[in-house]
Every structure is written in structure tokens, then in C-alpha cells.
C-alpha positions as CSV (number, residue, x, y, z in Angstrom):
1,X,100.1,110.3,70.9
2,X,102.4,108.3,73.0
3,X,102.7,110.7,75.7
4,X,103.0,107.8,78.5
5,X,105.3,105.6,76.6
6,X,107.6,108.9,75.4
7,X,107.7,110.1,79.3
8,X,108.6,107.2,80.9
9,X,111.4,106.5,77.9
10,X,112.7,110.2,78.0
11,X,112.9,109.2,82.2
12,X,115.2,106.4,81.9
13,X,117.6,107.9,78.9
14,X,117.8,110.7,82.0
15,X,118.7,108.3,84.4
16,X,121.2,106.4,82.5
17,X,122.8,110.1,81.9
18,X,122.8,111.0,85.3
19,X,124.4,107.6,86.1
20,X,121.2,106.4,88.2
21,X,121.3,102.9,89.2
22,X,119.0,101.2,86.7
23,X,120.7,98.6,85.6
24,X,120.0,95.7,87.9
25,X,118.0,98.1,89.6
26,X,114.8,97.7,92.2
27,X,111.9,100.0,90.4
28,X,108.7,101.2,92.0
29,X,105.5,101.3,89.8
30,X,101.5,102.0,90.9
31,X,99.5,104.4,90.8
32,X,95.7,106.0,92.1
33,X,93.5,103.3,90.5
34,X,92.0,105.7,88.1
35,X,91.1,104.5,84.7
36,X,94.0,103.9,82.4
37,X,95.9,102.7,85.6
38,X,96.5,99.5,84.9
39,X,97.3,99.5,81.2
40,X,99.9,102.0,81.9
41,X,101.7,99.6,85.0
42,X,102.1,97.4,81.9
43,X,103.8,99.8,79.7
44,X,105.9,101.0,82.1
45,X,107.0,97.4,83.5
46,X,108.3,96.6,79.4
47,X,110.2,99.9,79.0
48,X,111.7,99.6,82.6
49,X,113.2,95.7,81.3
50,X,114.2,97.0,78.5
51,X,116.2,99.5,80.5
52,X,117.9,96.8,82.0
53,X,115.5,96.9,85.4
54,X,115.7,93.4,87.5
55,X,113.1,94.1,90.1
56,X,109.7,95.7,89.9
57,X,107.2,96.4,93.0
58,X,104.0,96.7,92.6
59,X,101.3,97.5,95.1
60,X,98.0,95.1,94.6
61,X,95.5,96.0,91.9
62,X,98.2,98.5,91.1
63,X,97.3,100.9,93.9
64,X,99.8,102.7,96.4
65,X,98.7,106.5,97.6
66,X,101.6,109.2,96.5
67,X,103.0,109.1,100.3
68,X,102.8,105.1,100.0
69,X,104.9,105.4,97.0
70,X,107.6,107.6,99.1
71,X,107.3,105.2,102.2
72,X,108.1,102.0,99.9
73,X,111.4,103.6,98.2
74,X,112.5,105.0,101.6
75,X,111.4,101.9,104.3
76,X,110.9,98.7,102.0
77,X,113.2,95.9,103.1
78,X,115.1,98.5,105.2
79,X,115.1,101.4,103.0
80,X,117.2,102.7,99.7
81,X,116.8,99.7,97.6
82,X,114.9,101.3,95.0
83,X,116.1,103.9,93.1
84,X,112.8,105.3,92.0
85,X,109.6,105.3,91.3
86,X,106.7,105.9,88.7
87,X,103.5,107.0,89.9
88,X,100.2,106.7,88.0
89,X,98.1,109.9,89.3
90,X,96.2,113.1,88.1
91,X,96.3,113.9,91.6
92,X,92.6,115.5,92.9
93,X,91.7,115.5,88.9
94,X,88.9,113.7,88.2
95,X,89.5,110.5,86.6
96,X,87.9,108.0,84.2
97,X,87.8,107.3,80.3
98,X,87.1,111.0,79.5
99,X,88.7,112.6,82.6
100,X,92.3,113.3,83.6
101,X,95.2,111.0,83.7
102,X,98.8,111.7,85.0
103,X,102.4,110.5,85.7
104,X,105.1,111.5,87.9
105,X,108.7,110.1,88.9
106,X,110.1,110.2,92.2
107,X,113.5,109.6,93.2
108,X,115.6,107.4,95.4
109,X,114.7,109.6,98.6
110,X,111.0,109.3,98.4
111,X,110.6,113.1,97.1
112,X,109.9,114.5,93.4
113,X,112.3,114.4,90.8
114,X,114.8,117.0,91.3
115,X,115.5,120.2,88.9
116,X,119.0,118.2,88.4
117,X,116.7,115.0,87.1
118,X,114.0,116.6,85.7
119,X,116.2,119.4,83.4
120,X,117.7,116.5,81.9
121,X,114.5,114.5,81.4
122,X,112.8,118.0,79.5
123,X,115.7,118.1,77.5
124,X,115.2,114.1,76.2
125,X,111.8,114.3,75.4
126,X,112.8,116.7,72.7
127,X,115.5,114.6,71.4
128,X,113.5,111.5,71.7
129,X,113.9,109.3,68.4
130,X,112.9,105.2,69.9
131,X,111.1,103.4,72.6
132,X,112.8,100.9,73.9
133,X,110.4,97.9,74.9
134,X,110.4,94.5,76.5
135,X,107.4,93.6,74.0
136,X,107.6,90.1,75.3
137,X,107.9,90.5,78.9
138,X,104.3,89.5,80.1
139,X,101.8,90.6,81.6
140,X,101.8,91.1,85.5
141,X,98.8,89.8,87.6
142,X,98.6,93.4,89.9
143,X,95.4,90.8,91.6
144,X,97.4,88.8,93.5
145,X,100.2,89.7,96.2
146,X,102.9,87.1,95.5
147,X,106.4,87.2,94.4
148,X,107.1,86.6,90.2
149,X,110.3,85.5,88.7
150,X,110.2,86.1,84.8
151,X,113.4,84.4,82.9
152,X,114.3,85.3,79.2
153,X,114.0,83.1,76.4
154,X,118.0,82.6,76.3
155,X,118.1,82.4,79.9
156,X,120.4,84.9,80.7
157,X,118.2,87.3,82.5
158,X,115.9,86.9,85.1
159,X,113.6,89.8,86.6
160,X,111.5,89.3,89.8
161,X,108.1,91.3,90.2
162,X,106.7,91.5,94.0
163,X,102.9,92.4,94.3
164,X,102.2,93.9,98.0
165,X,99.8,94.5,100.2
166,X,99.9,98.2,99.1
167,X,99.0,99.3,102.7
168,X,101.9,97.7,104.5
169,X,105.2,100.0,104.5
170,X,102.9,103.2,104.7
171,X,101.6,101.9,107.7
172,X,104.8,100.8,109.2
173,X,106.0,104.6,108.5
174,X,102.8,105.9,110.0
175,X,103.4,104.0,113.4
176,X,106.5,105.7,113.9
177,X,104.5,109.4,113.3
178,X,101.3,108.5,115.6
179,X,100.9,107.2,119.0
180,X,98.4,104.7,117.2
181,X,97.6,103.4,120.9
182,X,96.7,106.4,122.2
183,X,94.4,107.3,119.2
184,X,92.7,103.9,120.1
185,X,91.7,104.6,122.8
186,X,90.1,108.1,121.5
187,X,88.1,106.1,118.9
188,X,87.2,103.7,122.1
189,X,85.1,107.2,123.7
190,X,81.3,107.0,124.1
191,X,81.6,110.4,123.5
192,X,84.0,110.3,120.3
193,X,82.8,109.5,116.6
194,X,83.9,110.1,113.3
195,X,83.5,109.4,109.3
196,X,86.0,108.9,106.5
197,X,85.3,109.6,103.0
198,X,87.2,108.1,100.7
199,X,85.3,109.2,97.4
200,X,86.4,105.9,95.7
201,X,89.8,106.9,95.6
202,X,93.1,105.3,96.1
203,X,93.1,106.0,100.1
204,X,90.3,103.5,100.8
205,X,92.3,100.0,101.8
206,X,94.2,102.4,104.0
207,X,91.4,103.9,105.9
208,X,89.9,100.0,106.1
209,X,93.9,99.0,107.4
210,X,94.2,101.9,109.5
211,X,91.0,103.3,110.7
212,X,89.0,100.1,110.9
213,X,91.4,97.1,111.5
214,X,94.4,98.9,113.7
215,X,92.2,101.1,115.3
216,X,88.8,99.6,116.0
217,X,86.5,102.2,114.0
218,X,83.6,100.5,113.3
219,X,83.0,100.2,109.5
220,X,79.6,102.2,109.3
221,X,82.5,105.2,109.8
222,X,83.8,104.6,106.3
223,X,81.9,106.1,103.2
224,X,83.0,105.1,99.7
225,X,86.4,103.3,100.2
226,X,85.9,100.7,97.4
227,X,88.5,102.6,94.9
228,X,86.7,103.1,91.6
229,X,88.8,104.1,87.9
230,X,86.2,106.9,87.8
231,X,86.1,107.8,91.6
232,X,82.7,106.8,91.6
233,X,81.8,108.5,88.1
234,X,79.5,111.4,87.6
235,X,76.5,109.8,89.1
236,X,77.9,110.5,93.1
237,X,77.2,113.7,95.3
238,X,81.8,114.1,94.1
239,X,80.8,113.6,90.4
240,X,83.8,111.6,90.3
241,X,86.2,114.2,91.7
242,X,87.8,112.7,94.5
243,X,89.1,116.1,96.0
244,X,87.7,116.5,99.6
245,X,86.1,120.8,99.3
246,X,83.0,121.4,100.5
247,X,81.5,121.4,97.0
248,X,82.5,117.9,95.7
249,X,82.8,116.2,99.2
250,X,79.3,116.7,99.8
251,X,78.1,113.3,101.1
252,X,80.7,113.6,104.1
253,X,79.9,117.2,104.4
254,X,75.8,116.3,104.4
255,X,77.0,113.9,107.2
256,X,78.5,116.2,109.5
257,X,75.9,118.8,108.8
258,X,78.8,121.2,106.9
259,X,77.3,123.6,104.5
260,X,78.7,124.5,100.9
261,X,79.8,127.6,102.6
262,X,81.5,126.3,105.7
């Protein structure tokens, strides 16, 4: 019981021991879109105030990819003005009300949570006696990309919460990786064609941004990028288990004529 609310509490009490920047700090929250997503933005959001947090991000229906997550704390508004982030993710687990949910912290560089952070975090959960909670901090709209300043009752506080195009610094980072150009023109071939499988999962406005929109793939390339909070559920060929093998990744694999045994 309380397992998200006791985590992310034990995570802070860590931070403040290990003198992390919190305190007027620039915090990182999203997650996969799996179910239980959204709720759990909102918890985290009212501990972080109450941890003395004055500026949340937020990628757009609560969605950022685990190497989004790393580009925003390392790249957004030039890099090192967060100190960390929260991601909402089981990973390949498949999600929905009955299915697998999960949480990890990554620091300021982008990376996991190291020994150093995460020793100390162990030892607070099993010294953990409060959670400390903004209860009246509202609730963020994760629908809308726009820019929210929330003042206290007294007036002596103010915390701004940014909702971004969740897409945006992961792409920037990718641009330095890839000759995106040069790929271009490969997707341009008569002789070239592809398909993308997203399997409702959190990667989909990313293959639309990068596949379709930077580098003219025709849409009919992408299969199931609308992300889902069960990955599409147990109806689909993935049976809501967004892990591209052979056995769950069947519709792509059908596609490109891939047996279950390779």
C-alpha cells in the first residue's frame, strides 16, 4: 500500500541528505503512458512542492520515452537545470489496470540513480515514518503544452509547471547522433521501404515527429503509434506487451514476412 507515494518520499529525504539541489529546484516528471500514469504525475508533482521543488516539466499527456527523460535533464534550456527526474515505466512489462506498473529516478546527468543515491534511498524507505504532501497544489492539465504558474495561498511561494511537446529535446539530441539528411534521402529510394511498430507504446509521437514529419516516411509505414495505458490491451497480435520479440511483435513481424522462429 502506498508503494508510489513511500518511493518517491524515501527519494527526496535521500536527496536532501546527499545535499541535492531540491530546494528551488527544476524537477522532471512523465512517464510511458501506461495505465496508472497519470494519477501517479499527480502524486509525485504534490510531494515534490512539498519538498520545496519550484519548477516541474512535464512532457504532454504525461509521456516522455526513458531516453527523452535523459535528453530533457541533460539538453533542456541548455543543459543541467534539472537535478533529476522521475520516470513512470514498467519498462517492456505489460501495462494496464491488472498489469505491471513501475518507477525509476534518474539523476542530474541523464543516467540512473547511482549506488551513492540509491544506498541512501534503500536505507529511507525502511526508516520512513510521513509523507510529506502539497494536498492543495492542483491538479496539472498534462493535455495542453503551455507554461503554469501556481502561487500559494500566503503568497510567498510560487511554482511554475511547463507542459512540452514531449518529442522536442530528444529530437534535438538525435540530430546531433544522425545525419538526419542523409537518412532522407534513403527513405526518398524507389527501391527503399520500411514499417515502424509502435505497439501503442510511449515511442509513437516520436516515430510520427521523426520518421514521418522530419523524414518524409509516408504514414502507411507506421503501425500502432496511438499510445494506449494498456499497449493496446489483450485483444492485439502484442496482447498488450509492448516488447518488440518475435512472439509479441507479431503484426510487424506478419508484415515483413518474419517467422516466430526467425
Amino acid at each position: 500500500e502506498n508503494y508510489l507515494d513511500n518511493f518517491v518520499q524515501s527519494t527526496f529525504d535521500a536527496l536532501l541528505e546527499l545535499s541535492v539541489s531540491v530546494k528551488g529546484g527544476t524537477l522532471v516528471i512523465s512517464g510511458d503512458g501506461r495505465f496508472f500514469n497519470r494519477q501517479a504525475i499527480q502524486v509525485v508533482a504534490k510531494i515534490a512542492v512539498a519538498a520545496g521543488v519550484d519548477r516541474l516539466w512535464v512532457g504532454k499527456d504525461g509521456l516522455l520515452s526513458t531516453p527523452a527523460v535523459s535528453a530533457v535533464i541533460r539538453s533542456r534550456e541548455g543543459g543541467l537545470k534539472a537535478f533529476g527526474g522521475f520516470i513512470l515505466s514498467a519498462s517492456h512489462n505489460p501495462g494496464g489496470i491488472d498489469e505491471d506498473f513501475g518507477i525509476k529516478y534518474n539523476s542530474e546527468n541523464g543516467g540512473p540513480a547511482a549506488e551513492k543515491i540509491t544506498d541512501v534511498m534503500l536505507a529511507r524507505t525502511k526508516a520512513i515514518t510521513e509523507i510529506r504532501s502539497a494536498a492543495s497544489f492542483p491538479e496539472i492539465d498534462i493535455s495542453k503544452v503551455g507554461t503554469h504558474t501556481i502561487a500559494s495561498a500566503d503568497g510567498t511561494r510560487t511554482v511554475t509547471v511547463e507542459v512540452f511537446d514531449p518529442t522536442e529535446d530528444h529530437v534535438a539530441v538525435l540530430r546531433t547522433c544522425f545525419d538526419f539528411e542523409a537518412i532522407k534521402a534513403l527513405m526518398a529510394r524507389p527501391d527503399f521501404s520500411m514499417c515502424y511498430d509502435s505497439m501503442h507504446g510511449v515511442q509513437g509521437p516520436y516515430a510520427k515527429k521523426v520518421l514521418c514529419e522530419i523524414l518524409a516516411a509516408p504514414t502507411s509505414a507506421l503501425m500502432n503509434c496511438e499510445p494506449k495505458e494498456d499497449f493496446g490491451g489483450l485483444s492485439t497480435p502484442s496482447h498488450g506487451h509492448a516488447d518488440p520479440n518475435l512472439a509479441t511483435a507479431r503484426e510487424l513481424c506478419d508484415r515483413m514476412g518474419v517467422s516466430i522462429d526467425g
